[in-house]
Each structure stands twice: as structure tokens, then as C-alpha cells.
N, C-alpha and C positions, 0 to 999 in steps of 0.2 A: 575484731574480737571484742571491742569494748561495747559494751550495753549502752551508755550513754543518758539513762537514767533509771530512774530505781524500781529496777522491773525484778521480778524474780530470779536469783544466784541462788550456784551452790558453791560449796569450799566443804574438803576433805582432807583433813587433820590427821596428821601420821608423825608418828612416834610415842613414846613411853608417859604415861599418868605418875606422875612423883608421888610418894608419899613422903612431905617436908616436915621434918622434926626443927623446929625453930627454937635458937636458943638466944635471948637477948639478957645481958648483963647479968650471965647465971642462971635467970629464971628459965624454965622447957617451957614451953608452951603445947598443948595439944594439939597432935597429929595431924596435919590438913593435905589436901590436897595442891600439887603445885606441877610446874610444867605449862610449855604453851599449848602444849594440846589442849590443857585444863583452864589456861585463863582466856588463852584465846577462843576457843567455842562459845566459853559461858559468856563472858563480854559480846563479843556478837552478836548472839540471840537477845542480849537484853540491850545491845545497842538496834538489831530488826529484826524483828518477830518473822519478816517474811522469805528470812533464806532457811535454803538447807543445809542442815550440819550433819556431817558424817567424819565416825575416828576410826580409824584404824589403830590398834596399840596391841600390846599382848600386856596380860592383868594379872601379877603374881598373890592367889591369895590367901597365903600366910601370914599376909602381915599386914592386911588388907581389910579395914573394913566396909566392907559392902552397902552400908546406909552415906558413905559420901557417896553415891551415884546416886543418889536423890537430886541432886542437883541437875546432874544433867535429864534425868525421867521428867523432872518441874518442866524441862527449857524443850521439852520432847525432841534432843539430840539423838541421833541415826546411832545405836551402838553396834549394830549388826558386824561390823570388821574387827571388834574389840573380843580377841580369844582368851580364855584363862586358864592358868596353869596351876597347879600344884606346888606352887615354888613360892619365894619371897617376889615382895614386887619392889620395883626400881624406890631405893628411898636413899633420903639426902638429909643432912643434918646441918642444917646452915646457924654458925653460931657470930652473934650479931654483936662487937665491942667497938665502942670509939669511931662510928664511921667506919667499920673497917668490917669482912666477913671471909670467913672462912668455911669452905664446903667439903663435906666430905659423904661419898657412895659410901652406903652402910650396905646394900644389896640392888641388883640389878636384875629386871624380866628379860624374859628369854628374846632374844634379836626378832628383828622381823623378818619374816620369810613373805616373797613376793607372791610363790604360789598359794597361801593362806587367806590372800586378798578376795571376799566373796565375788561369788559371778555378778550380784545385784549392783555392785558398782564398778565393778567392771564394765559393765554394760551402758552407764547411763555418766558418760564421764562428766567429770565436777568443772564448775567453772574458773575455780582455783584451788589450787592443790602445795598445802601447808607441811612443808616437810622441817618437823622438827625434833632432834634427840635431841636425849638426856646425857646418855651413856655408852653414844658409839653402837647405837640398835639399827643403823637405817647404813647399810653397804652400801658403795660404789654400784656394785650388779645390780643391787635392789634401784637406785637412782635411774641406773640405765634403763629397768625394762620398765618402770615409771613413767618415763619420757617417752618411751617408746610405743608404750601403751594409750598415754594420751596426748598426742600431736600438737592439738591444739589446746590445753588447758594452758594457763600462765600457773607460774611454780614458783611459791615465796619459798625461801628459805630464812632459819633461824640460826645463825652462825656457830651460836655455842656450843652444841652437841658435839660439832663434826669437828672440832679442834681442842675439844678441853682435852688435857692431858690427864690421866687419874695411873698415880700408879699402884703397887700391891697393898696400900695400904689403906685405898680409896682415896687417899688424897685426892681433891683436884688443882691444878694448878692452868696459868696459863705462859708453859717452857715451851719455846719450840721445838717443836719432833717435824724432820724436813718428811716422814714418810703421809702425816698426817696432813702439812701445809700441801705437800704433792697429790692427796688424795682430793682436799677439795680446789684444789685450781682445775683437776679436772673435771671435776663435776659442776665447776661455774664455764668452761669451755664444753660441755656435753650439752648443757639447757638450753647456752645461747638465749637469744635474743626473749625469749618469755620469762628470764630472768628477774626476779626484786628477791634481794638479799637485803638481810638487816643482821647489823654486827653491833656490838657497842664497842666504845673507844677501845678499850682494852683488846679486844678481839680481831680489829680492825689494825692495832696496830702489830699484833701477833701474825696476822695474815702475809699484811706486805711488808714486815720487815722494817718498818719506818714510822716515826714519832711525829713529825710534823703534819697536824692536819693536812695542808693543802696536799702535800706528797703525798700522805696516806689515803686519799680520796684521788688522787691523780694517779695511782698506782692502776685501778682499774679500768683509768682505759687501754691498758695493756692490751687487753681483751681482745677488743672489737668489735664491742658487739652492741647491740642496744639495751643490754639490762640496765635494770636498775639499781644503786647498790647506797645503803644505807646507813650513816654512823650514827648512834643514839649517843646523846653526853651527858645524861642525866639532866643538873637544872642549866646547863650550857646549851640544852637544846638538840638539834641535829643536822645533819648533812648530808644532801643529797645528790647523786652523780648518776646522769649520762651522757653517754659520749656526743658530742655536736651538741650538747647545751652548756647554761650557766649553772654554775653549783651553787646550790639553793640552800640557804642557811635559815633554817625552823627555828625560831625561838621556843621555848618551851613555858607552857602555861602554866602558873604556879596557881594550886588548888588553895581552896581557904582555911582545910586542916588535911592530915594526911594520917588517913589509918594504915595503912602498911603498904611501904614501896615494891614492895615484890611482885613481880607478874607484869610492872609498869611497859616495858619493852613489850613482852607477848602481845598486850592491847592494843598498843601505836604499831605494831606492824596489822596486827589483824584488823584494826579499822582504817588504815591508809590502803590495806589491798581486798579490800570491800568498796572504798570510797572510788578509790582509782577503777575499779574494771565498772563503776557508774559514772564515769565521765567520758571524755571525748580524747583520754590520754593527752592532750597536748601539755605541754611543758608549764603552763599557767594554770590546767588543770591538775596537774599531778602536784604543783607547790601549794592548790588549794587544799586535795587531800593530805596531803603532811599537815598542814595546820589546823584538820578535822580531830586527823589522829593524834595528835599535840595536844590538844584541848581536851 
């Protein structure tokens, strides 16, 4: 499956377009767009012009303005699986004090439905396939005929949809609900082995249960499988695990100013599973791409 060098890919982006209402020390900021649907497409196309990007999302829009898809028209990303409704679309209020953030669903789009998926890429399946919510949009079923549908693609996943807790008040939190930790242990045993998961610390330690790195990365080889599974630690870098190798610790490249850390994750996975299905997969390749996607 691995290409081996940088020949023509594609990658097919599934789950929900945020609209992030940003609040930092009081001040709101204007409306933008957020989600890895949304940083990972755009980052890739301006990290190579020469893959194909296609989303899948459902686009509520009432509350929606239609001139941020300029963005993706600039980068000529595949919108053709992105359906819209008459409703509010997924938006999130993340308010930003002391290092610290709190997030809350102000409204959510309508779930995805696996039959809404067009025949055009149905047909012509993607070379990797990005599964990533916001808000609990992307079921179990829908994983399954996913999977089923494409054999052979490799399936990143972005951990934070499938276990943020939000309850009636949007709040999001990250409590453990054993029904949610249950839902994605199966869905990291349904992928198997075309598996690359990325979680950040917090999420990872939400998963298994357990605080200490090493354990919390040793927890996945429960499995047995050959995925690959991902801890992001912000300026501590990252961690990477699979089974029958060494766990490889990414340092994290510190930029020379920082306009906004948000979306940071989305990029480092989207460009380490760009990077990797252009190598030779070997275990000295895949620690080369983390330190692509690092940088």
C-alpha cells in the first residue's frame, strides 16, 4: 500500500466544519472556521498542491457564512460530499484564560449518514481516509460500512470527537462515559491493522484509563494489531507506538513566533499521514515523518 514517493494521493476528510467563536481574555474575536476537516485539508494542499482533497461534512446554514468557503474554492478542495441544511451548523465557543480553555457546543449539524456519501467517491476510493468529529457526528455503523466499503484505504482517526463528553448544556468535558470508551475500543479493533490514531495527552489518558506515559502508550498494545497510535503533548512533543517496535519520542519544533495554536494537532496528523503513505513504512520511516509533521 505504501507509494514510496511522492507520486499522486488522495485523502478524504469526514466529519463536521466548526464555526469557532474565540474568546481570549474577554476580548470575542470574529467567527472563523475550525475543525480538522478544516485545518487539515487547508494545510495540505498548501503543504502539496498535487493530492486530492475531498470532504465529506453536512453544513448547517444559519449561522453560516458561505464566503469562508473561499478558502477551500482558492485550494480547489473536492466539496461535492459536503450537504447542507437549513439548520444551525456545528459551532463551538472556545474561551481562552491563563493557559487554560474551555469549550462549549453552541449548536451542532445534522449527523452523517453513510448513504448521503456520493457515488463519485464511492467509486474511486481515497488513498487515506480522515475520520474526524466534532460532536459525536460519525457512528459506530457509519465506521463500519466505511471500512467495509474501503478495504484497502489506511484510516487516520482524530480522537477527540469520538470521546469528548458535552452534556445538555454543551458543555464539553473530558469525564469518562464507559459507553463512549466502549464505542471507540471497537472501532480501533474493527480497522485493525490500517489503523494511525492521534489523541493528545489528555485524551489518551481518558482512553486507557492511565496517567503515566509509558503505560498510557503501552496500553495499546492490547490490541494486536499493527496500528499506529499517536500521543501529541503540545511543547513536550509526541509519542509514538506500534507493536513489535520502539516507542519513538518526537520532539516538538518550536516556531519563531506563534499566531494561534489551534488546529496545531489537525496539521501534525495530516501531514505525518501524507508523509508516511510516501515512504517505505519502515519504523525509521515513519519516525522520519513525525518529525515532518513536528516541524
Amino acid at each position: 500500500m505504501a507509494i514510496g514517493k511522492k507520486e499522486y494521493v488522495s485523502f478524504l476528510f469526514i466529519g463536521h466544519h466548526a464555526i469557532d467563536t474565540i474568546i481570549r481574555f474577554k476580548q470575542k474575536r470574529k467567527p472563523s472556521l475550525g475543525g480538522t476537516v478544516t485545518f487539515g485539508s487547508l494545510a495540505l494542499k498548501t503543504y502539496t498542491k498535487s493530492t486530492k482533497i475531498s470532504v465529506i461534512s453536512n453544513l448547517g446554514l444559519q449561522n453560516f457564512n458561505k464566503s469562508l468557503l473561499k478558502h477551500f474554492n482558492d485550494k480547489r478542495i473536492d466539496f461535492s460530499g459536503v450537504k447542507t441544511f437549513e439548520t444551525d451548523n456545528t459551532n463551538f465557543e472556545l474561551n481562552y484564560t491563563n493557559h487554560s480553555r474551555s469549550l462549549t457546543l453552541k449548536s451542532c449539524s445534522p449527523k452523517l449518514k453513510f448513504e448521503d456519501i456520493p457515488e463519485k467517491i464511492m467509486s474511486t476510493p481515497p488513498s487515506i481516509l480522515v475520520l474526524a468529529p466534532l460532536c459525536n457526528e460519525i457512528s459506530f455503523e457509519y465506521v463500519s460500512k466505511i471500512v467495509k466499503k474501503f478495504p484497502n484505504t489506511y484510516i487516520g482517526i482524530d480522537l477527540q470527537g469520538f470521546i469528548r463528553y458535552i452534556n445538555d448544556d454543551g458543555e464539553v468535558s473530558y469525564i469518562r462515559d464507559e459507553s463512549i470508551i466502549s464505542n471507540m475500543i471497537e472501532i480501533i479493533n474493527l480497522i485493525g491493522d490500517r489503523l494511525i490514531l492521534k489523541g493528545s495527552e489528555v485524551e489518551m489518558k481518558l482512553l486507557s484509563n492511565l496517567k503515566e506515559h509509558p503505560k498510557i502508550m503501552g496500553y495499546f498494545k492490547k490490541f494486536g494489531n499493527r496500528a499506529i497510535f499517536i500521543m501529541t503533548m503540545g511543547e513536550a512533543g509526541s509519542l509514538i507506538l506500534k507493536n513489535g517496535e520502539n516507542l519513538l519520542k518526537i520532539p516538538a519544533y518550536k516556531p519563531k513566533r506563534v499566531l494561534d495554536e489551534t488546529g496545531a494537532g489537525d496539521v501534525y496528523l495530516t501531514i505525518f499521514l501524507y508523509e508516511l503513505l510516501n515512504s517505505a513504512m519502515t519504523w525509521e520511516e515513519i519516525e522520519k515523518s513525525a518529525h515532518l509533521a513536528s516541524a
